[in-house]
Structure formats: C-alpha cells, structure tokens
N, CA, C and O atoms as a GROMACS GRO file, in nm:
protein
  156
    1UNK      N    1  -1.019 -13.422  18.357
    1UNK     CA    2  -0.878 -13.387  18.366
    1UNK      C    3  -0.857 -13.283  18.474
    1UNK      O    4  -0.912 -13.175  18.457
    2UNK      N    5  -0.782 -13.302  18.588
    2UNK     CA    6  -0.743 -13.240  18.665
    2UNK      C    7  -0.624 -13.160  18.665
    2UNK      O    8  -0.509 -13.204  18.658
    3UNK      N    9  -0.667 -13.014  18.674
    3UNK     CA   10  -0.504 -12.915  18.669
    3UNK      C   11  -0.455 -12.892  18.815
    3UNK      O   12  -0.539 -12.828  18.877
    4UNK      N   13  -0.370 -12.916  18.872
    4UNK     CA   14  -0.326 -12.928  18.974
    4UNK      C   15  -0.200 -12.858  18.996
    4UNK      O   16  -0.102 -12.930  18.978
    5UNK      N   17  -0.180 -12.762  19.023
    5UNK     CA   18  -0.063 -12.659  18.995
    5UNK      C   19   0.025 -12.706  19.134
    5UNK      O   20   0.134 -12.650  19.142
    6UNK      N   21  -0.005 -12.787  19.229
    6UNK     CA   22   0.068 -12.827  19.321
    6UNK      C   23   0.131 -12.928  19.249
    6UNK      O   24   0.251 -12.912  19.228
    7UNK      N   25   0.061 -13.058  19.194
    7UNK     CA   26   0.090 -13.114  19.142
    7UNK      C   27   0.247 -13.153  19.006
    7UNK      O   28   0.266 -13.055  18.934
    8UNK      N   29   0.283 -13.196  18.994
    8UNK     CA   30   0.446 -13.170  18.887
    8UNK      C   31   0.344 -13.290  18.784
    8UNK      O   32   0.288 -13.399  18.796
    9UNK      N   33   0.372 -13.169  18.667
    9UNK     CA   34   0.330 -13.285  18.527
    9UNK      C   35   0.395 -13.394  18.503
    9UNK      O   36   0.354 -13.497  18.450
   10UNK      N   37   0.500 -13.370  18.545
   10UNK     CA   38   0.586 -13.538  18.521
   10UNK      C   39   0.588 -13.649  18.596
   10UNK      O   40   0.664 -13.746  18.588
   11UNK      N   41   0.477 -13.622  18.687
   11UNK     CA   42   0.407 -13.680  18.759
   11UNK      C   43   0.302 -13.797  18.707
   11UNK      O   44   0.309 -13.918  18.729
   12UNK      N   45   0.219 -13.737  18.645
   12UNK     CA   46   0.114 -13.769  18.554
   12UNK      C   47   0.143 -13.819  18.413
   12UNK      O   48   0.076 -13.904  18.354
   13UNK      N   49   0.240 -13.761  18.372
   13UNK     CA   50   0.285 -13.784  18.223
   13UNK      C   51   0.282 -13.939  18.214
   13UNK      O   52   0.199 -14.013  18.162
   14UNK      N   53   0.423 -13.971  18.297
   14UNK     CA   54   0.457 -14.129  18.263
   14UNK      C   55   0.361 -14.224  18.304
   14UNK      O   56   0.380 -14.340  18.268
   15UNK      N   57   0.258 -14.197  18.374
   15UNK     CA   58   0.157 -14.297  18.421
   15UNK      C   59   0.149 -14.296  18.240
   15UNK      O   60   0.216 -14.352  18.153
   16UNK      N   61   0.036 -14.209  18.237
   16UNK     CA   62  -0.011 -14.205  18.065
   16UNK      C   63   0.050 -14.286  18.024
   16UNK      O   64   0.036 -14.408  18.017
   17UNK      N   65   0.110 -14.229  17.999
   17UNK     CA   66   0.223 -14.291  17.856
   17UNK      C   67   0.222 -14.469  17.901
   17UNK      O   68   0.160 -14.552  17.835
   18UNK      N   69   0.298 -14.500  18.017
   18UNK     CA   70   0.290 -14.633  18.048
   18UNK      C   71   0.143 -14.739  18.008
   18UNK      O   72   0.142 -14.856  17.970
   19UNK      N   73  -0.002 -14.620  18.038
   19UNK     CA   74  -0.100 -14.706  18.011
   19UNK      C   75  -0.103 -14.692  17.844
   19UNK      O   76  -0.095 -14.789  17.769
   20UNK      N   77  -0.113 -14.588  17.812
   20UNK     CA   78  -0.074 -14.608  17.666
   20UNK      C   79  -0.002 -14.695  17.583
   20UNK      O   80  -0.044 -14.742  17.477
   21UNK      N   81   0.127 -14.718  17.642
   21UNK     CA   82   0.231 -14.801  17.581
   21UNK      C   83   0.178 -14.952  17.639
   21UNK      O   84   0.237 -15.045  17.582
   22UNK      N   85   0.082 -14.992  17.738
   22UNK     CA   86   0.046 -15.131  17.732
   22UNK      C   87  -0.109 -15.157  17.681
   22UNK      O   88  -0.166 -15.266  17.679
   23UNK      N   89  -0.152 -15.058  17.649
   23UNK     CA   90  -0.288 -15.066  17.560
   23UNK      C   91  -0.210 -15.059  17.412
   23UNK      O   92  -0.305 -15.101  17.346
   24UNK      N   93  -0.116 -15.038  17.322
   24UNK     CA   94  -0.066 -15.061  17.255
   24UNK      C   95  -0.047 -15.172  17.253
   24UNK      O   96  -0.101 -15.239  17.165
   25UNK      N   97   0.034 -15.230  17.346
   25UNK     CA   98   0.088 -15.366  17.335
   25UNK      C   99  -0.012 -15.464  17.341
   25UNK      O  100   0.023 -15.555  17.265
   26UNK      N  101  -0.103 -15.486  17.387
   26UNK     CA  102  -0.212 -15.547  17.372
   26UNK      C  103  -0.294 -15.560  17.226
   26UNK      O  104  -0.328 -15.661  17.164
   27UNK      N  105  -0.311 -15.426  17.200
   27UNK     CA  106  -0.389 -15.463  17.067
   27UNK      C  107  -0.265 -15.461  16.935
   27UNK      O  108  -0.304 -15.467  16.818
   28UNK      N  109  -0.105 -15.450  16.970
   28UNK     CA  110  -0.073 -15.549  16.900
   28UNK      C  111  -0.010 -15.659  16.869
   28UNK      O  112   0.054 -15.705  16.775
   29UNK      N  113  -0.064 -15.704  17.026
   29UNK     CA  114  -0.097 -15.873  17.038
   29UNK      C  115  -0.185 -15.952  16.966
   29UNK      O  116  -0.180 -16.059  16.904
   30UNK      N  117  -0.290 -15.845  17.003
   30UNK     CA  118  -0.428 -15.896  16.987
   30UNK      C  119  -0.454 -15.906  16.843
   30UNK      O  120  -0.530 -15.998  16.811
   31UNK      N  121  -0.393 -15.810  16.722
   31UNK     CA  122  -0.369 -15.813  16.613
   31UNK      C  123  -0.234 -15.975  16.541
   31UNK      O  124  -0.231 -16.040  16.437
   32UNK      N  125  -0.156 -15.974  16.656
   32UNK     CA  126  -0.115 -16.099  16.567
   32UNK      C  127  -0.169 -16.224  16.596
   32UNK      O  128  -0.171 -16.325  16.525
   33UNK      N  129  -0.217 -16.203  16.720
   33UNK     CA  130  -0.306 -16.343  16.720
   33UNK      C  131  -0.443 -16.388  16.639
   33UNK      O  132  -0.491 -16.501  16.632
   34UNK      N  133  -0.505 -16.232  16.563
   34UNK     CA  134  -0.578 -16.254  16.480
   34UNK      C  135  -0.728 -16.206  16.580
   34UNK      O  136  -0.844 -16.218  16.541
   35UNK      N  137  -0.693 -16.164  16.680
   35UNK     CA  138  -0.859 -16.145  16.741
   35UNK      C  139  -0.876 -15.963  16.785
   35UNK      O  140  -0.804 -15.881  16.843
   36UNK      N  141  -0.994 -15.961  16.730
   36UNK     CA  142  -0.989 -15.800  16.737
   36UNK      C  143  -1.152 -15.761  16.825
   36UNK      O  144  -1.242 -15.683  16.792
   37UNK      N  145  -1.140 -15.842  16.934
   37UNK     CA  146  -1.248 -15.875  17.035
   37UNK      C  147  -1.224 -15.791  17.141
   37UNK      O  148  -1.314 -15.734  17.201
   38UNK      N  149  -1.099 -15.780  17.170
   38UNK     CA  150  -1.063 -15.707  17.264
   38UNK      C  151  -1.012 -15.561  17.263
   38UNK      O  152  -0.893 -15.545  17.235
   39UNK      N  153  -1.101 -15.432  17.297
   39UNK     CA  154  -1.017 -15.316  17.219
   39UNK      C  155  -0.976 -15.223  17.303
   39UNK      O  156  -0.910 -15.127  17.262
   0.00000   0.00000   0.00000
C-alpha cells in the first residue's frame, strides 16, 4: 500500500471499490449458477 501525499485519495478509492464491486458481482454470479470454482 502506497501513501502518497501528492497523490488525492479519491483517486484510489473508486478504483477499489469498482474492483470490489465486480469481484462481488462475479461470485454472485458464480453462486447462482451453482459453481464455486472460481473465487
């Protein structure tokens, strides 16, 4: 984790969150299709 005081956190934030919110969506895909292969 890099602190970067040049850097603006809200910068960084929404990446996160975005990969977060499609690693969510995936496993709960991956949950209604019944396969828990992929994590």
């Amino acid at each position: 984790m890099e602190s970067s005081p040049t850097l603006p956190v809200p910068t960084s934030l929404p990446r996160r969150r975005i990969e977060t919110a499609s690693a969510d969506f995936v496993t709960s895909v991956n949950h209604l299709r019944g396969g828990s292969s992929a994590a």
